[in-house]
Backbone and ligand atoms as CSV (ligand in chain L), in Angstrom:
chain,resi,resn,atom,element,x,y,z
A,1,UNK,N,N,-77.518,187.953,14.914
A,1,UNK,CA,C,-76.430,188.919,15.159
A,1,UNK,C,C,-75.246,188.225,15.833
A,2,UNK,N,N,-73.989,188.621,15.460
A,2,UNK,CA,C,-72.724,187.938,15.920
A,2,UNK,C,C,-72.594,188.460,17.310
A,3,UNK,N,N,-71.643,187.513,18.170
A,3,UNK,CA,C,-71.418,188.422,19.650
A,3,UNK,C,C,-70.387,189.427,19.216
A,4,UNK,N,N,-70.207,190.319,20.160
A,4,UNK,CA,C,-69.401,191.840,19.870
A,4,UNK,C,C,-68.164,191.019,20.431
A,5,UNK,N,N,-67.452,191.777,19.328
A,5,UNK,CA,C,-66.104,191.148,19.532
A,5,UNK,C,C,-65.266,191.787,20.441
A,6,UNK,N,N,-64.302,190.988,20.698
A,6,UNK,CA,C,-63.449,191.219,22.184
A,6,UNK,C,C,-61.888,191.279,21.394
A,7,UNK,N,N,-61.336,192.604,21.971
A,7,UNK,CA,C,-60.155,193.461,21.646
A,7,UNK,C,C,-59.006,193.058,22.645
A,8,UNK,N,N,-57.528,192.401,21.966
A,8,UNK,CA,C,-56.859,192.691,22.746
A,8,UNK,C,C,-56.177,193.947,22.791
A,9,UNK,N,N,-55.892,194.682,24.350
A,9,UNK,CA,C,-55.781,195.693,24.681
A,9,UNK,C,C,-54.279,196.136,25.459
A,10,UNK,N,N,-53.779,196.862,25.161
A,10,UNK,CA,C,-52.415,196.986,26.795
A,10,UNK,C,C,-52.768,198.465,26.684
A,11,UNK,N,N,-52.634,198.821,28.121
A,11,UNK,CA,C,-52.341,199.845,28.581
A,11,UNK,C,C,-50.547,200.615,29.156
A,12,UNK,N,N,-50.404,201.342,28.667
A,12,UNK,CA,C,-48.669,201.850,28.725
A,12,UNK,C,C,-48.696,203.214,29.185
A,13,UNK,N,N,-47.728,202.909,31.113
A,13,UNK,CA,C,-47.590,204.637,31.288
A,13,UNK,C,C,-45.970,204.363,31.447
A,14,UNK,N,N,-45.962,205.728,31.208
A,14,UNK,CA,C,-44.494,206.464,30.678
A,14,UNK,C,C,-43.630,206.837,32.742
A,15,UNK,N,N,-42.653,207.429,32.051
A,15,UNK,CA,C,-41.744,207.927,33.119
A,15,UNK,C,C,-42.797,208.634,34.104
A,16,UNK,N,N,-42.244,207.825,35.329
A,16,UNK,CA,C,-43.321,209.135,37.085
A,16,UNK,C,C,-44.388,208.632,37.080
A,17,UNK,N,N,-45.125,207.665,36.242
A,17,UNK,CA,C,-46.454,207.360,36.626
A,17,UNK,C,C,-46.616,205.961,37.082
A,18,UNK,N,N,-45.533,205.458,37.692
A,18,UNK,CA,C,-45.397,204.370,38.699
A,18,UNK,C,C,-46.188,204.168,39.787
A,19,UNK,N,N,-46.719,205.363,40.716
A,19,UNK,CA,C,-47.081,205.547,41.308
A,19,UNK,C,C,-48.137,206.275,41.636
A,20,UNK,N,N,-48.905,206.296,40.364
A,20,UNK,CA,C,-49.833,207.071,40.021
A,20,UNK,C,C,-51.212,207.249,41.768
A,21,UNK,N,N,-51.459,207.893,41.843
A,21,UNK,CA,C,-52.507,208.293,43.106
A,21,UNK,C,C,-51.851,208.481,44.485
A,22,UNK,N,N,-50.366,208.833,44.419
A,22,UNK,CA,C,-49.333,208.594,45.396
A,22,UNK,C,C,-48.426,210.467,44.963
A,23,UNK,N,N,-48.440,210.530,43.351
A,23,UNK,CA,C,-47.422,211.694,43.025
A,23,UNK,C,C,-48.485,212.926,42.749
A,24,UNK,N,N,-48.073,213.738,43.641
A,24,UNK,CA,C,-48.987,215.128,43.513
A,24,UNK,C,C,-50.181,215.251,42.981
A,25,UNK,N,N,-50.934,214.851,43.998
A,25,UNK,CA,C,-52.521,214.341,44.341
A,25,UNK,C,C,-52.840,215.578,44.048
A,26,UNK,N,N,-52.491,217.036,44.049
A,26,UNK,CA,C,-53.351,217.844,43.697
A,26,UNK,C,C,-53.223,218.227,41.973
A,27,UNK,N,N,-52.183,217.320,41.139
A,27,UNK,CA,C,-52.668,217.624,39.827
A,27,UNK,C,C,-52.594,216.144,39.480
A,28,UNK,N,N,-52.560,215.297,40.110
A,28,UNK,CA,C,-52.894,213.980,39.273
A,28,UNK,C,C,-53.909,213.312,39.849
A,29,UNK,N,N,-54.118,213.935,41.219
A,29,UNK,CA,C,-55.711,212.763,41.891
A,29,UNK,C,C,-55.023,212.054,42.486
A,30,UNK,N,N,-56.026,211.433,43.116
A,30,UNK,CA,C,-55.768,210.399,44.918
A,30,UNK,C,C,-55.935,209.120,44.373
A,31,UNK,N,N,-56.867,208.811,43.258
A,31,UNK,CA,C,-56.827,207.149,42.582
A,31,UNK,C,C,-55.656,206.568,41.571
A,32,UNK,N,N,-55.316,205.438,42.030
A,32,UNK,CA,C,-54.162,204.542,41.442
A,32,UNK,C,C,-54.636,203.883,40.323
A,33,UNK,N,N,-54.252,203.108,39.601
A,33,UNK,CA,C,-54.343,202.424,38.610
A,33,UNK,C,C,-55.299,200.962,39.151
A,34,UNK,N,N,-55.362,201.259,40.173
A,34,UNK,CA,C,-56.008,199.832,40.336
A,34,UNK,C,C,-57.817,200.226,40.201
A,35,UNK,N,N,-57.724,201.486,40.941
A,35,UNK,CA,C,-59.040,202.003,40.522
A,35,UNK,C,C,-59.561,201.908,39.111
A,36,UNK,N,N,-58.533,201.690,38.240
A,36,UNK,CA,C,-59.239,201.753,36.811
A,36,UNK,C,C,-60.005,200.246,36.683
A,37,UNK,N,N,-59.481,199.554,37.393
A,37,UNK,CA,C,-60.696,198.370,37.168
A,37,UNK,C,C,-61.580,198.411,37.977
A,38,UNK,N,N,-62.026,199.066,39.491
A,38,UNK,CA,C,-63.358,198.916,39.606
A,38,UNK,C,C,-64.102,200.046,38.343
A,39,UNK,N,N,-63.581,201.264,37.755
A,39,UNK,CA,C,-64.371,202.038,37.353
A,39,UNK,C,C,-65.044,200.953,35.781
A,40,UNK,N,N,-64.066,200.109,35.522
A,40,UNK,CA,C,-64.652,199.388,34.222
A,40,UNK,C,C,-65.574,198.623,34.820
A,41,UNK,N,N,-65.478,197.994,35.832
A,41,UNK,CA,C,-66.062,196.771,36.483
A,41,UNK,C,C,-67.532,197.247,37.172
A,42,UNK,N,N,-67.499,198.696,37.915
A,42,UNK,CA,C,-68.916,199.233,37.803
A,42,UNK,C,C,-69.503,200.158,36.963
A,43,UNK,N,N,-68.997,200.595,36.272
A,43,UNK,CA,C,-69.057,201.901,35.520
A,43,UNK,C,C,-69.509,201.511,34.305
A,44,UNK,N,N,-68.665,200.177,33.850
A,44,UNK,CA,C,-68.604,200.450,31.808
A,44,UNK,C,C,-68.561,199.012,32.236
A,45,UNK,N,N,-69.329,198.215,32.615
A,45,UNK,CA,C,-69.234,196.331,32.197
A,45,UNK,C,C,-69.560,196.272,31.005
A,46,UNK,N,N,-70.287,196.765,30.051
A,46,UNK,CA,C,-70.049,196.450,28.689
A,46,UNK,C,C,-68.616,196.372,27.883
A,47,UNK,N,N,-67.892,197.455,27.974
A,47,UNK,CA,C,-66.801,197.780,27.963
A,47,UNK,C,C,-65.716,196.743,28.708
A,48,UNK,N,N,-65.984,196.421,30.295
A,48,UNK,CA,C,-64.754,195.510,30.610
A,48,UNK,C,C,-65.217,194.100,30.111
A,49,UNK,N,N,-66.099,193.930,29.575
A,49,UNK,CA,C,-66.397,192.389,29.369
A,49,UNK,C,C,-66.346,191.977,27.870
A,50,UNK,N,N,-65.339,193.334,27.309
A,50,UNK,CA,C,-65.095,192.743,25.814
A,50,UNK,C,C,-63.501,193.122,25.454
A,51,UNK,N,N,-62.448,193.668,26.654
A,51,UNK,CA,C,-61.062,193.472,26.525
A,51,UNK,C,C,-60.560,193.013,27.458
A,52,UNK,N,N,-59.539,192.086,26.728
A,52,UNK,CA,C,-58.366,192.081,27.543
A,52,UNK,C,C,-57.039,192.697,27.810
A,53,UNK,N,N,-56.493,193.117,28.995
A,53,UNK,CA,C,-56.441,193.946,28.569
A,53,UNK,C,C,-55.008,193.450,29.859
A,54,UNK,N,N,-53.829,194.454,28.838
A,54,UNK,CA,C,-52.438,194.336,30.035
A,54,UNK,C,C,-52.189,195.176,29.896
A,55,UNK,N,N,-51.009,195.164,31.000
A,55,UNK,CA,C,-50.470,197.070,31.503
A,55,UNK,C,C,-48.901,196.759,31.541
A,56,UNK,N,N,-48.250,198.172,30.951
A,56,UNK,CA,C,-47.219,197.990,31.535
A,56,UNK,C,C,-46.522,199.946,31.888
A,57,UNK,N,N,-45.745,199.234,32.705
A,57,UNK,CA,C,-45.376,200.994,32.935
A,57,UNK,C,C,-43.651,200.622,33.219
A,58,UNK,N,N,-43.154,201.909,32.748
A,58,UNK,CA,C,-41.291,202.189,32.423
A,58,UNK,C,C,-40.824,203.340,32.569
A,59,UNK,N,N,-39.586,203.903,33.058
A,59,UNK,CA,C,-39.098,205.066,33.299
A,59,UNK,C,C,-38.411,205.387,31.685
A,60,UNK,N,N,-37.884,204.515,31.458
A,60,UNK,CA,C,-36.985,204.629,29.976
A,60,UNK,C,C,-37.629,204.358,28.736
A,61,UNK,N,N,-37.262,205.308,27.918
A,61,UNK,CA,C,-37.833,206.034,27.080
A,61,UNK,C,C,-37.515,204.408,25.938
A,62,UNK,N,N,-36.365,203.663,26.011
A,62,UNK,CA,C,-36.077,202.422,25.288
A,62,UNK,C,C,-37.205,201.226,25.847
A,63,UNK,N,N,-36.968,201.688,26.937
A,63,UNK,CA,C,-38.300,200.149,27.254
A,63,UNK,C,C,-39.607,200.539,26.660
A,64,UNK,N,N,-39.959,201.875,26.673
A,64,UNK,CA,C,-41.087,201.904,26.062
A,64,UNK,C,C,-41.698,201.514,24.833
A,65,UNK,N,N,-40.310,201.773,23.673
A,65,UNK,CA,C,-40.214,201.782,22.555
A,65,UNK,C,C,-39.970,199.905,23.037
A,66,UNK,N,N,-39.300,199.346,23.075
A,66,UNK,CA,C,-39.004,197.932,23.068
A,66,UNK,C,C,-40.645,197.339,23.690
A,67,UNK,N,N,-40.916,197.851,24.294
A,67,UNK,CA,C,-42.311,197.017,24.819
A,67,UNK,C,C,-43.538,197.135,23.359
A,68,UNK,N,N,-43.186,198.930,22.615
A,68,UNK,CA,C,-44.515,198.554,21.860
A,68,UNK,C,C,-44.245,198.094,20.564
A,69,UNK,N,N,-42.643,197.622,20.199
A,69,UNK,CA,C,-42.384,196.405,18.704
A,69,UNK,C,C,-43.101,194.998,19.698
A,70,UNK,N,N,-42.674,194.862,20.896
A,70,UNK,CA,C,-43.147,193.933,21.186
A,70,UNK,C,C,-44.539,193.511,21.020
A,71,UNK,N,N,-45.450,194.421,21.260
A,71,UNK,CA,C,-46.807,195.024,21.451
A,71,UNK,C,C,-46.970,194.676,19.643
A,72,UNK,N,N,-46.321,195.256,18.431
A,72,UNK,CA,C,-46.533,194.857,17.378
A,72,UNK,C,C,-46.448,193.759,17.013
A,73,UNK,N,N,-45.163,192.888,17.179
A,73,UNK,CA,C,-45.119,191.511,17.040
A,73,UNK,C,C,-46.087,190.662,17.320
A,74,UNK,N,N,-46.662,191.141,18.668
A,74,UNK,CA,C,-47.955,190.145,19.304
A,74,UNK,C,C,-49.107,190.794,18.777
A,75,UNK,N,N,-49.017,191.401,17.679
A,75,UNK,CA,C,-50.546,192.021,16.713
A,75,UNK,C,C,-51.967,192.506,17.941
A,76,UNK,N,N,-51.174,193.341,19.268
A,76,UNK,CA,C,-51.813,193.863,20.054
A,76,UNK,C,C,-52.250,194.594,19.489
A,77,UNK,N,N,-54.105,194.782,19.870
A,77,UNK,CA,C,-55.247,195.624,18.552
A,77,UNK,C,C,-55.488,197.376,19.099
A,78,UNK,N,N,-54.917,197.428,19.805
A,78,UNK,CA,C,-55.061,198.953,20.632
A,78,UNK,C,C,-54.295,199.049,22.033
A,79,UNK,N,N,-54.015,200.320,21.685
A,79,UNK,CA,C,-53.405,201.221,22.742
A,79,UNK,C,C,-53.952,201.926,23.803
A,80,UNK,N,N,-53.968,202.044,25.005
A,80,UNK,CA,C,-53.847,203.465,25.658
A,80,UNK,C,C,-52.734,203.682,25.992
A,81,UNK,N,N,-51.974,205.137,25.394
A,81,UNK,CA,C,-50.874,205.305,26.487
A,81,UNK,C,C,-50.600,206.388,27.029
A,82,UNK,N,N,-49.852,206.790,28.314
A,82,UNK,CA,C,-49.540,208.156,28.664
A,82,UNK,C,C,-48.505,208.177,29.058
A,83,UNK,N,N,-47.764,208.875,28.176
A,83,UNK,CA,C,-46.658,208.920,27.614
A,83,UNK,C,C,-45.373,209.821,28.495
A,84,UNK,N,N,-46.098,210.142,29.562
A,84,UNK,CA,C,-45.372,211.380,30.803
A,84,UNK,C,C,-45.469,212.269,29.725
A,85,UNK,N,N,-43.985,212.681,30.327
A,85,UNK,CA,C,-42.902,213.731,29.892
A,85,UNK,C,C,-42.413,213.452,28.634
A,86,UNK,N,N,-42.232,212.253,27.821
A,86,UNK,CA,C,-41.805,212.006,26.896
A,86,UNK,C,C,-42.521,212.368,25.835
A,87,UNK,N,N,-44.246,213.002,26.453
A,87,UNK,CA,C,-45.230,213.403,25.382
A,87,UNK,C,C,-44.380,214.820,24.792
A,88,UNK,N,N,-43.842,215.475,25.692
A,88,UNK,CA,C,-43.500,216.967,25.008
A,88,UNK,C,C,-41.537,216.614,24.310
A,89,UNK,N,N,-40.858,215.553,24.495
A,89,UNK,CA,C,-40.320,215.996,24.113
A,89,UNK,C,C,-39.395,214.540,23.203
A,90,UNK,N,N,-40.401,213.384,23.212
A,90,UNK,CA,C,-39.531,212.127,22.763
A,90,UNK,C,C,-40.126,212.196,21.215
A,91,UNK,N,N,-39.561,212.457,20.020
A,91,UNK,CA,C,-39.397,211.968,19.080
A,91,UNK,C,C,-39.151,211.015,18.548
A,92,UNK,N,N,-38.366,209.610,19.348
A,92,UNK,CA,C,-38.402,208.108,19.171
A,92,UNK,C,C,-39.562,207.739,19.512
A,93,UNK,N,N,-40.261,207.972,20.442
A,93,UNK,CA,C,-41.418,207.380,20.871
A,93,UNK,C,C,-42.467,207.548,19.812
A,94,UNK,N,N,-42.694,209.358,19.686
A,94,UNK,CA,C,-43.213,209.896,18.230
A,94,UNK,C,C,-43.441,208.799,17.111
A,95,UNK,N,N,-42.081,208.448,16.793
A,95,UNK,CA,C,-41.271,207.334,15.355
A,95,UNK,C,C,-41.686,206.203,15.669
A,96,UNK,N,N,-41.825,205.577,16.928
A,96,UNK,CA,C,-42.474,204.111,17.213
A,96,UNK,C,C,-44.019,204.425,17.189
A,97,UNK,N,N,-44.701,204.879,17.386
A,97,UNK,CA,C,-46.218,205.212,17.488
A,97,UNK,C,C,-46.636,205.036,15.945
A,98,UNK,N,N,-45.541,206.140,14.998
A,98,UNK,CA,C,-46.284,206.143,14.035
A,98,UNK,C,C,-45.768,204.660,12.853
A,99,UNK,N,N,-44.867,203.848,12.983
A,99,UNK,CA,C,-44.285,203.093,12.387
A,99,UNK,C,C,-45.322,202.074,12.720
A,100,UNK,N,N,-45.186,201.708,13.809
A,100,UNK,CA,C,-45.939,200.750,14.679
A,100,UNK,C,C,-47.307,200.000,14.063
A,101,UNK,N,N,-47.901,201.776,13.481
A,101,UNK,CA,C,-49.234,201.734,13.692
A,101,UNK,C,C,-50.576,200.920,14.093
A,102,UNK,N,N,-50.126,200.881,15.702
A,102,UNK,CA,C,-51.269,199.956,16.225
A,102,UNK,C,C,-52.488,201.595,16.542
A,103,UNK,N,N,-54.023,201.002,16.375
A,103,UNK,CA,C,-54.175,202.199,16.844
A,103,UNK,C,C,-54.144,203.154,18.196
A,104,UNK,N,N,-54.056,203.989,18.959
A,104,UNK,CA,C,-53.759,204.163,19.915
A,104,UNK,C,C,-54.609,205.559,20.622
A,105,UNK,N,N,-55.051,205.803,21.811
A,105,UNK,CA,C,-55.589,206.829,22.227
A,105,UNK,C,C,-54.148,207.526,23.317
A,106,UNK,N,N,-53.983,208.437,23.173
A,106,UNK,CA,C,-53.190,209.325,24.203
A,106,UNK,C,C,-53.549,210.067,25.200
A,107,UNK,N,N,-53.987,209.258,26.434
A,107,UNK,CA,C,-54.131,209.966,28.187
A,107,UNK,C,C,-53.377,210.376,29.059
A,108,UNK,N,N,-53.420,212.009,29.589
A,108,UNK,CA,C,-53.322,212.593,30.557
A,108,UNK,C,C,-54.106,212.473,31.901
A,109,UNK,N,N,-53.466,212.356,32.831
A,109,UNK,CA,C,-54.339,212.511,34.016
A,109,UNK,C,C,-54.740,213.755,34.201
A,110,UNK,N,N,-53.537,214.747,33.997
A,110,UNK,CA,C,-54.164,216.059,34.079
A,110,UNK,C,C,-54.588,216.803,32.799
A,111,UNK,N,N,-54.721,218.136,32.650
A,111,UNK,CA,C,-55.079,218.746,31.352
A,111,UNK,C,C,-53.742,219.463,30.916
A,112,UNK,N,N,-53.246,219.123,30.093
A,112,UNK,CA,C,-51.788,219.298,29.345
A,112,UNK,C,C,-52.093,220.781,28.766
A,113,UNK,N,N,-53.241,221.114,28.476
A,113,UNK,CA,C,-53.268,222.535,27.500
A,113,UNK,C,C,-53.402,223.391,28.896
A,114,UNK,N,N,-53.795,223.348,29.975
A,114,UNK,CA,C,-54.018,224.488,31.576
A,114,UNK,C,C,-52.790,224.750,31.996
A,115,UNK,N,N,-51.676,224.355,31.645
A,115,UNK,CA,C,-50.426,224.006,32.327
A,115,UNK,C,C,-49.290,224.868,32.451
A,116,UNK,N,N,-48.082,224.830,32.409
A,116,UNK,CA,C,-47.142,224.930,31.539
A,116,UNK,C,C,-47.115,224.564,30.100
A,117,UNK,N,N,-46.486,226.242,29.607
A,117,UNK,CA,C,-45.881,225.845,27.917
A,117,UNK,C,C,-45.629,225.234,27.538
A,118,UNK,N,N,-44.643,224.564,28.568
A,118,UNK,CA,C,-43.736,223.362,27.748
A,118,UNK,C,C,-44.707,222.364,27.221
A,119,UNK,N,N,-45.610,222.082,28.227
A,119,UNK,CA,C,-46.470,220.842,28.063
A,119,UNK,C,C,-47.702,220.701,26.902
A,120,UNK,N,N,-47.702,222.218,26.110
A,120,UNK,CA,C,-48.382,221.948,25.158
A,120,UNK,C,C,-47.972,221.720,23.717
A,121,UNK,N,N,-46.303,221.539,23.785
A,121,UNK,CA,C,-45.595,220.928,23.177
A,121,UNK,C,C,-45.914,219.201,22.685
A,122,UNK,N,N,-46.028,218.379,21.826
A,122,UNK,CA,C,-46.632,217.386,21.820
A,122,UNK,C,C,-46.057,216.532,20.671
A,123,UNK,N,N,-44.874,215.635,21.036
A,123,UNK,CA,C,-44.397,214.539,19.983
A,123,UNK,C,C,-44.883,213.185,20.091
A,124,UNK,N,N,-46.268,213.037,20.417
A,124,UNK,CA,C,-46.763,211.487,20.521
A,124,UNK,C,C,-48.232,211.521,20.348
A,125,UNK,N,N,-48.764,212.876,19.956
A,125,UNK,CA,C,-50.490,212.068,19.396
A,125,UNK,C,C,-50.820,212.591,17.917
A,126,UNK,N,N,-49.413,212.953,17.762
A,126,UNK,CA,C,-49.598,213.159,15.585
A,126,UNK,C,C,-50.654,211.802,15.036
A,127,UNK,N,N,-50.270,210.539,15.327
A,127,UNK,CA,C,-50.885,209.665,14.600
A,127,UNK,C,C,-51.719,208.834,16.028
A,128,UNK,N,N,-52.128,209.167,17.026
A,128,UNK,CA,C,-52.981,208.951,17.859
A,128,UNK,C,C,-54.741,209.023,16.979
A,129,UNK,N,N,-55.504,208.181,17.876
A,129,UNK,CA,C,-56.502,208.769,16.904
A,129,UNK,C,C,-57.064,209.772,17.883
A,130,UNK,N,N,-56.641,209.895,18.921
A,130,UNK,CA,C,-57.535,211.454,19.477
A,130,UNK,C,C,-56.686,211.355,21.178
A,131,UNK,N,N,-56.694,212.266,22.023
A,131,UNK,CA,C,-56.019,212.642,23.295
A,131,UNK,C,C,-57.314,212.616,24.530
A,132,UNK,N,N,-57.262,211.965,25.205
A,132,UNK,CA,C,-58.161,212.339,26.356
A,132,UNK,C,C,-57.157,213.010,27.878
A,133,UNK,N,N,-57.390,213.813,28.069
A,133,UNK,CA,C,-56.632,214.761,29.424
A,133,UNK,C,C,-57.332,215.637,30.066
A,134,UNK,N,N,-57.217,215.235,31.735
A,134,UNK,CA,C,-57.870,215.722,32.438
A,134,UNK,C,C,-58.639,215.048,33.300
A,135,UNK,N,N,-58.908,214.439,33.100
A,135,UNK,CA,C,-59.864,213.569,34.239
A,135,UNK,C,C,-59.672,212.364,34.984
A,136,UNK,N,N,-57.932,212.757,34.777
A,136,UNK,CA,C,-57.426,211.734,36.272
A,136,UNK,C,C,-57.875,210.273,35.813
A,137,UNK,N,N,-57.830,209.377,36.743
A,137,UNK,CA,C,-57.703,207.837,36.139
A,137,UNK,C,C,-58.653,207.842,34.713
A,138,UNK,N,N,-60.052,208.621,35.401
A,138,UNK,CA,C,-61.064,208.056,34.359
A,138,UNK,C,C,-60.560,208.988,32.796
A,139,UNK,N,N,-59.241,209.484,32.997
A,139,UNK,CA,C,-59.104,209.817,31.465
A,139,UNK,C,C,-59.106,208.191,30.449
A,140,UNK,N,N,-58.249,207.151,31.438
A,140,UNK,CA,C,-58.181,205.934,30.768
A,140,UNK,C,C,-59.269,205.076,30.667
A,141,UNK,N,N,-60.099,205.126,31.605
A,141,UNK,CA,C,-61.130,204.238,31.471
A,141,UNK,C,C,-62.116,205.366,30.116
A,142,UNK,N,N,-62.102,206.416,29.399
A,142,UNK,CA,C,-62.523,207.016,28.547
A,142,UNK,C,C,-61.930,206.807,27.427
A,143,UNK,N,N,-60.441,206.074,27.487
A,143,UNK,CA,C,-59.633,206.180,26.379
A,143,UNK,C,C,-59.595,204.801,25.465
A,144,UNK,N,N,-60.110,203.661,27.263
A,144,UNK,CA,C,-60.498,202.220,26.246
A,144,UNK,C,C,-61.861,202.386,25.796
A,145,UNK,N,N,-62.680,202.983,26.583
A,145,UNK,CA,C,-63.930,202.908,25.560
A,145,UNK,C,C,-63.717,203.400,24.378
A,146,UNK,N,N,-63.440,204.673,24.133
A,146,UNK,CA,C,-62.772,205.241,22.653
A,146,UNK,C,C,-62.730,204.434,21.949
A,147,UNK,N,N,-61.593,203.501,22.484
A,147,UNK,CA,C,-60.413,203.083,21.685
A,147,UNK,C,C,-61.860,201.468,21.594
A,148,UNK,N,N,-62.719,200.839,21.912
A,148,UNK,CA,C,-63.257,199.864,21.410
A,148,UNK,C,C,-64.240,200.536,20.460
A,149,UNK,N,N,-64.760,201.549,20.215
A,149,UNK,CA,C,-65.933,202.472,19.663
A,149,UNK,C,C,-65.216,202.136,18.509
A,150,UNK,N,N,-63.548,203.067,18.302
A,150,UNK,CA,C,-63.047,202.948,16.927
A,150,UNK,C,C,-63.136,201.594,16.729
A,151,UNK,N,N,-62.365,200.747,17.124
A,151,UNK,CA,C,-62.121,199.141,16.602
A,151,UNK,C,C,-63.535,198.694,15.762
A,152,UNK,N,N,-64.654,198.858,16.893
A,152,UNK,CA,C,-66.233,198.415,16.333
A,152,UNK,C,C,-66.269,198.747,15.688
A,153,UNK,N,N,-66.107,200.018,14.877
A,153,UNK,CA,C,-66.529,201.293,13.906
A,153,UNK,C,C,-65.983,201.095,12.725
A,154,UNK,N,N,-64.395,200.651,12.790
A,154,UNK,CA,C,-63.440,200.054,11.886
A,154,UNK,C,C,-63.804,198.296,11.055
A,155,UNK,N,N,-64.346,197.756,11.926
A,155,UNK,CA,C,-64.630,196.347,11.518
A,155,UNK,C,C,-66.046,195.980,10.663
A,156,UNK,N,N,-66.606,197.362,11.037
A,156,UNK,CA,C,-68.040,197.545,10.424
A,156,UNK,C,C,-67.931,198.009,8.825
A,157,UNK,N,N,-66.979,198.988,8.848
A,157,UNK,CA,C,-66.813,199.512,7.400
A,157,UNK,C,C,-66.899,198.910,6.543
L,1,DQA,C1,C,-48.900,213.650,32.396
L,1,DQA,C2,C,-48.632,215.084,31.966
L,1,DQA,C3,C,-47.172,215.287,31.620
L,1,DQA,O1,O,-46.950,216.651,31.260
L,1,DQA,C4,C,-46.299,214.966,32.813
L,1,DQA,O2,O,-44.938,215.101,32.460
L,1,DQA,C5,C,-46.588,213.629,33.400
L,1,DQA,C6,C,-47.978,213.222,33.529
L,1,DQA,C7,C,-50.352,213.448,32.869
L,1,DQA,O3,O,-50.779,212.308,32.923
L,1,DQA,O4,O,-51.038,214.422,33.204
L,1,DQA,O5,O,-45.693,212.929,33.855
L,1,DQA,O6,O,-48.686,212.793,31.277
């Protein structure tokens, strides 16, 4: 049997989530982004010991889009991203996701459908392969496992 192959990975948050475990702890949670690596590191070592994996986070809706041609150019094999605010209402971002087509999972910290209306508005997981929201950091540490399940699943076919 071959060893399981190892995915390169970036992780991408959108506008306000700079500061993630710092901005309104009672709908986004008290853990930061840094927590997402002990949760891979005790939680899912199968999982952290087969991506690599980079992050980037931007207020502007252009850096985002400029980071993920970049993200294409460098034939980066998967996505997580959470997309803020730009989930309900960026249509460029929408147009880069689906052009792009790297594959990609779409995480909320919180649950986007409990919310406000506005927020169940949604121009960025048309061509996602599925949304994880709600469970605060570990929506992402749910969204790379996902997101290696498909890759495995895809390479097997
Ligand atoms: C969010 C949900 C969005 O509606 C909001 O604008 C955010 C964060 C989340 O992670 O729960 O900035 O994407």
């Amino acid at each position: 049997m071959s060893a399981p192959k190892r995915y390169d990975l970036l992780i991408i948050n959108g506008p306000n989530l700079g500061h993630i475990g710092k901005r309104d702890q009672k709908t986004y949670g008290h853990l930061g982004m840094d927590a997402l690596d002990s949760i891979l590191k005790n939680k899912m070592p199968g999982i952290d010991s087969r991506i690599k994996r980079g992050y980037f986070q931007a207020n502007g809706e252009g850096q985002i889009i400029d980071r993920l041609e970049r993200a294409w150019e460098d034939k980066i094999q998967g996505l997580v991203i959470n997309p803020g605010a730009y989930t309900h209402t960026s249509l460029a971002l929408g147009d880069c996701l689906a052009w792009i087509g790297i594959p990609y999972v779409e995480v909320h910290l919180s649950n986007i459908w409990s919310r406000e209306d506005i927020r169940r508005r949604n121009m960025t997981a048309e061509n996602s392969l599925g949304v994880i929201s709600g469970f605060g950091i570990m929506s992402y540490a749910l969204g790379l496992e996902a997101l290696v399940w498909h890759l495995d699943q895809r390479d097997t076919e």
